[in-house]
C-alpha positions in Angstrom: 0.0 0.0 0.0 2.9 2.4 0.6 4.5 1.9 -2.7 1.5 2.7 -4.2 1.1 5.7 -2.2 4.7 6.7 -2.9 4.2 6.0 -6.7 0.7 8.5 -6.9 3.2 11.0 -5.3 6.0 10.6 -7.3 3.4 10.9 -10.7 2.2 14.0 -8.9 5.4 15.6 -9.0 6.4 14.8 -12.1 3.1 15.8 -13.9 3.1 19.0 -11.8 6.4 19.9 -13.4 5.2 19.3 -16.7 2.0 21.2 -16.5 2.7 24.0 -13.9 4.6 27.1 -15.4 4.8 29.1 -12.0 7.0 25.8 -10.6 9.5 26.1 -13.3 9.7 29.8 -12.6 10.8 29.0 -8.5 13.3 26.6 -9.9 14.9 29.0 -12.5 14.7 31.6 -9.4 16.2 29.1 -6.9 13.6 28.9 -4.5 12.5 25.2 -5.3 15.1 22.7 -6.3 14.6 19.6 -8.6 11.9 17.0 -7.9 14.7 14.4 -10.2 16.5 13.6 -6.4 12.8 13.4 -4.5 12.2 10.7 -7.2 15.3 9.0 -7.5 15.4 8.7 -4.0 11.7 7.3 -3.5 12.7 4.6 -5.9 15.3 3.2 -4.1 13.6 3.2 -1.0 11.0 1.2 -2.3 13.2 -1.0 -4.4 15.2 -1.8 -1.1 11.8 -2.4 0.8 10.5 -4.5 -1.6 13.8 -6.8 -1.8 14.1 -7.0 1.7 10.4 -8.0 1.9 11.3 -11.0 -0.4 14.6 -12.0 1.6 12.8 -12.0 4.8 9.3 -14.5 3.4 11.9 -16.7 1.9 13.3 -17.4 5.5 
């Protein structure tokens, strides 16, 4: 249920970016950094969730 919550977020983001002018505007400015880390990093956490969820029901 998480990584599906994490997943709507991350399409949020990304769609928000592609659709919202004034957000590209704070970013040229400075005052919002990229979304790319936010992602990147959301990924991994759920990657690594997700393996060690396997390791662990293997045991």
């Amino acid at each position: 249920m998480l990584f599906f919550l994490s997943a709507a977020w991350a399409f949020h983001i990304f769609f928000d970016e592609l659709l919202f002018d004034p957000l590209f505007t704070a970013q040229e400015v400075g005052c919002i950094g990229s979304s790319l880390t936010y992602l990147i990093l959301g990924t991994f956490i759920c990657a690594a969730t997700l393996a060690l969820t396997i390791i662990y029901r293997r045991r």
